[in-house]
C-alpha positions in Angstrom: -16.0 -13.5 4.8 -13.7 -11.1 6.6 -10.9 -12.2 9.2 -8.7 -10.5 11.7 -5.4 -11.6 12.3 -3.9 -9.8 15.3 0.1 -10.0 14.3 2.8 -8.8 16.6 5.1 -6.0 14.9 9.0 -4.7 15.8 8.7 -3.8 19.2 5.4 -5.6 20.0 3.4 -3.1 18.2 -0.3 -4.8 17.3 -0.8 -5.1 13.9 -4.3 -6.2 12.1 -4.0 -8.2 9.3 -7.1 -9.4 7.3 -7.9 -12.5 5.3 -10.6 -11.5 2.5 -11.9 -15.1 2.1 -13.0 -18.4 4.0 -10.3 -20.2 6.0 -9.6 -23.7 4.4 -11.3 -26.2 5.2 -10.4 -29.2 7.4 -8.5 -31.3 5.2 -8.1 -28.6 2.5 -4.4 -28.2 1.2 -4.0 -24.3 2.6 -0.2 -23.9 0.6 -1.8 -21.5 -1.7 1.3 -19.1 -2.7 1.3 -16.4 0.1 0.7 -12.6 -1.1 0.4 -9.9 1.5 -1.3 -6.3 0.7 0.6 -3.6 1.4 -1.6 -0.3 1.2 0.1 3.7 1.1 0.5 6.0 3.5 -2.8 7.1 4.9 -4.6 4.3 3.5 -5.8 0.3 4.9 -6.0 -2.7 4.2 -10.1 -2.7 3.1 -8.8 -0.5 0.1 -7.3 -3.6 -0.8 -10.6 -5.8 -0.6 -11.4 -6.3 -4.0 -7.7 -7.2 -5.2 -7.2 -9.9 -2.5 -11.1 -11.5 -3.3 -9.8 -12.2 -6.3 -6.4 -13.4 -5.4 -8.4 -15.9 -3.2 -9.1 -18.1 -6.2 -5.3 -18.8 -6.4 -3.6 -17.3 -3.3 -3.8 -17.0 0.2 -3.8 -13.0 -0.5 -3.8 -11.2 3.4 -4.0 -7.0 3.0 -1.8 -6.0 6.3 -2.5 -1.8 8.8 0.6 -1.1 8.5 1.3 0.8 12.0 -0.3 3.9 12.7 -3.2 2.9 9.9 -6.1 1.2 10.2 -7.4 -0.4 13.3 -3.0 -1.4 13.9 -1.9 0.5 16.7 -0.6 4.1 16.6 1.5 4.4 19.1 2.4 7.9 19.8 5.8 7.7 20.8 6.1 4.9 18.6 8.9 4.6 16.0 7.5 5.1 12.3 10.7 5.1 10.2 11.5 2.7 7.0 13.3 0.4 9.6 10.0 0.3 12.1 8.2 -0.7 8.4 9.8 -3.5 7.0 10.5 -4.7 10.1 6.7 -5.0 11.0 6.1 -6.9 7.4 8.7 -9.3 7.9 7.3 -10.4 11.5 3.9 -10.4 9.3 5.3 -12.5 6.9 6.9 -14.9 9.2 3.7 -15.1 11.8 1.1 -15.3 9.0 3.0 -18.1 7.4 3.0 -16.4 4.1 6.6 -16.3 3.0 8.2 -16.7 0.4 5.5 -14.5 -0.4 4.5 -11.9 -3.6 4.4 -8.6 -2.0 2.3 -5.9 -3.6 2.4 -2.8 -2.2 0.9 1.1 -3.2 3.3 3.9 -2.5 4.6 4.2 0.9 3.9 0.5 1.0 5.8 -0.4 -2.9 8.7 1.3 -1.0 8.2 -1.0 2.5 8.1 -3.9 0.2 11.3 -3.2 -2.3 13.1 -2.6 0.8 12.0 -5.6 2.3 12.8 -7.7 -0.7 16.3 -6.4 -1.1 17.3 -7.0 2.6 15.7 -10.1 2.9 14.9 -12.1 -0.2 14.3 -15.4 1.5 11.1 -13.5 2.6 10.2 -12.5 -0.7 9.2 -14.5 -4.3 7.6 -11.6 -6.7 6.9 -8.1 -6.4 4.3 -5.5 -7.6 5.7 -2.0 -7.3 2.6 0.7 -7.5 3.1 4.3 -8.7 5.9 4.4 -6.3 8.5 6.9 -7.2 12.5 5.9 -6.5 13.9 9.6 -6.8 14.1 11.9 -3.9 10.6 14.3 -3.8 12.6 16.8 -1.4 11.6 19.2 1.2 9.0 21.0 -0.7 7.1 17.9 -0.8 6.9 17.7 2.5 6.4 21.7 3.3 3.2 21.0 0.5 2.1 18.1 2.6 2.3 20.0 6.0 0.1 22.9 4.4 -2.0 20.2 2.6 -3.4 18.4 6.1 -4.2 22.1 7.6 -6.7 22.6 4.7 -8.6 19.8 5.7 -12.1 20.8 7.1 -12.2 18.9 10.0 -14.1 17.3 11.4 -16.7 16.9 8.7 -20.0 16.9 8.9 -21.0 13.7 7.4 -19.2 10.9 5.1 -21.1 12.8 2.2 -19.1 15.7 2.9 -15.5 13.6 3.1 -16.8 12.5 -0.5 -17.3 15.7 -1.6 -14.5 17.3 -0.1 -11.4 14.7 -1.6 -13.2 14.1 -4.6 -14.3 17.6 -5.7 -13.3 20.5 -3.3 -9.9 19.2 -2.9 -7.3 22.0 -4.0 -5.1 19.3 -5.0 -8.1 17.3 -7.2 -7.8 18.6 -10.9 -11.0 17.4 -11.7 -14.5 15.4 -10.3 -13.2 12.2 -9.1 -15.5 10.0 -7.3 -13.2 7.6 -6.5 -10.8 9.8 -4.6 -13.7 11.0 -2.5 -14.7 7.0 -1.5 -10.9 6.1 -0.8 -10.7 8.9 1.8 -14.3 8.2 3.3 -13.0 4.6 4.2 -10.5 6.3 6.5 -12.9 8.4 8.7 -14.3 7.2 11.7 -17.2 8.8 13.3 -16.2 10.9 16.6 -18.3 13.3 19.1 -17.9 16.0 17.3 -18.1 14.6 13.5 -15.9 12.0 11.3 -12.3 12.3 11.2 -9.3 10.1 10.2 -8.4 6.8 11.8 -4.6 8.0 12.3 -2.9 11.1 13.1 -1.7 13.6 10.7 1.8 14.5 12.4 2.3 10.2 12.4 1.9 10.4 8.6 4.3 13.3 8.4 6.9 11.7 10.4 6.3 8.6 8.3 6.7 10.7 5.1 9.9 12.6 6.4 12.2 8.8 6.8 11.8 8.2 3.3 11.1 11.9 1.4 14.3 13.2 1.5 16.5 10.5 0.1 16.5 8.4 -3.4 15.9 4.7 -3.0 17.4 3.4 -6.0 20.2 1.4 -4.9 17.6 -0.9 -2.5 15.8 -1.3 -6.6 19.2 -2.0 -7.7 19.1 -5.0 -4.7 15.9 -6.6 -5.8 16.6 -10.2 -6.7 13.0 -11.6 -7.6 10.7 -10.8 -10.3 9.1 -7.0 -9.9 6.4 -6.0 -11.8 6.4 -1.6 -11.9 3.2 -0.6 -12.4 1.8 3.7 -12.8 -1.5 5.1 -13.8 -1.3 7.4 -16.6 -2.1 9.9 -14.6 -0.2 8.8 -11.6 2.7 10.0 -9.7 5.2 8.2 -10.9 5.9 9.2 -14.5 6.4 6.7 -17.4 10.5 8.1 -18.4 11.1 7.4 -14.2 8.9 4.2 -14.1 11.3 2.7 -17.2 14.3 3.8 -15.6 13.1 1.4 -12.7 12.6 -1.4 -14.7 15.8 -1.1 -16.1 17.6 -1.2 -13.1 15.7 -3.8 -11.2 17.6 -7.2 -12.0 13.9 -8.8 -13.1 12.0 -6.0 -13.8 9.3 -5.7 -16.1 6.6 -2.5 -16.7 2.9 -2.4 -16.8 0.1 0.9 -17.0 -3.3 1.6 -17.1 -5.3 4.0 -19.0 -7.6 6.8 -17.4 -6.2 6.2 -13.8 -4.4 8.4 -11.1 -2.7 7.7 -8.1 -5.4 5.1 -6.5 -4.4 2.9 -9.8 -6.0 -0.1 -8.1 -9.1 1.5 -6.3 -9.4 3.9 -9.0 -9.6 1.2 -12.0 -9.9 -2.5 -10.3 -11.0 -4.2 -13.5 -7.7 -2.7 -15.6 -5.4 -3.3 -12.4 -6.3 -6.9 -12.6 -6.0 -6.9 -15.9 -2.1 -5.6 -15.4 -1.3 -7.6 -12.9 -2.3 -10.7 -13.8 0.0 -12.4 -16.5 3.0 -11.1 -14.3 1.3 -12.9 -11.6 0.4 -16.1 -13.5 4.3 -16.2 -14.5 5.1 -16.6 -11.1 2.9 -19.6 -10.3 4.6 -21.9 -14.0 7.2 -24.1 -12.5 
């Protein structure tokens, strides 16, 4: 079973949240440690629908739109900086009755959740940091991200052709991957004209741009609870800058997986849980 949680973010913005498992039952103890799913930029919470079925068994695991995702709303005049973020998952948090919860978050939304757990560690109990890089990318990064969204071929034809497109014809995809190609497809919705993305490229830019420019190491440095950082061999975030983290989180510890990118979790689910789980178990021993 699949349930919607309408949540209310920082300035009354709608958020969804969903809950990939039945509700307790009437007289069922529903205290199951809290975890809440934090997805990337461009991405939502279904890409999280395999992780949080299995967290079910021992969690109450909810997978949160951040704004401007998903079926959340994207308002256009809305605020979308780092502030607008963690502000939305801490009214999560607190309106989902999650907290202290384990926040796991991929990219854009590792970053939400670091920053969330160094300004507000009553919130937070554990955290799993995604291929999530702490330095500065710069503005090249971003110019390669503005050119990047005008190649798209929109609006495409059919989902077969937003497979084909991210997972092959991509000039960012180095080789065939599948994968890619089905992580994009779950962001298109079908329109008049063809499908097309649930949000709006210039709100993902101007999401980008608040956290691009500057290094976020100090808010690692902040951290106070257990953090798990995790990268795909193949990932972003390499292994020399992914140690470095660890070493200057307080409670950090370091985890990979073999023959997987970016989309470490969607790209490899059985090696991700794998990963994640004794760093998990650790937080539920007394």
């Amino acid at each position: 079973m699949v349930r919607r949680i309408d949540v209310r973010g920082a300035g009354g913005v709608r958020l969804a949240a969903w809950e990939f498992a039945d509700p307790p039952k009437a007289g069922e103890d529903d205290r199951a440690p809290g975890v809440l799913l934090l997805h990337g930029l461009m991405g939502r919470a279904s890409h999280w629908a395999s992780t949080a079925r299995w967290l079910s068994g021992r969690h109450r695991a909810v997978a949160l739109d951040l704004r401007g995702h998903g079926q959340s709303d994207k308002p256009p005049l809305g605020r979308y900086t780092r502030e607008a973020y963690t502000d939305d998952v801490a009214a999560a948090l607190d309106q989902l009755g999650l907290a202290p919860a384990v926040l796991i978050g991929h990219a854009m939304g590792a970053l939400t959740a670091w920053q969330l757990a160094a300004q507000r560690p009553d919130l937070v109990r554990g955290l799993i940091i995604c291929d999530m890089r702490a330095s500065a990318l710069g503005a090249a990064s971003q110019r390669e991200w503005e050119n990047w969204f005008t190649t798209w071929p929109l609006p495409f034809a059919t989902l077969a052709d937003v497979r084909k497109w991210f997972g092959e014809d991509d000039p960012w995809v180095e080789r065939p991957n599948p994968a890619r190609g089905a992580f994009y497809a779950e962001v298109m919705a079908e329109s008049e004209d063809g499908w097309r993305p649930v949000f709006e490229p210039e709100q993902m830019l101007r999401s980008r741009e608040t956290w691009v420019y500057d290094a976020h190491w100090e808010e690692l440095a902040q951290v106070r609870c257990p953090a798990l950082v995790l990268r795909g061999l193949d990932g972003q975030l390499g292994r020399a800058e992914a140690q470095e983290m660890v070493r200057v989180l307080p409670h950090g510890r370091y985890a990979e997986v073999a023959d997987a990118g970016h989309l470490v979790h969607y790209d490899q689910p059985e090696a991700w849980r794998a990963a994640i789980e004794p760093f998990l178990d650790s937080l539920l021993t007394p």
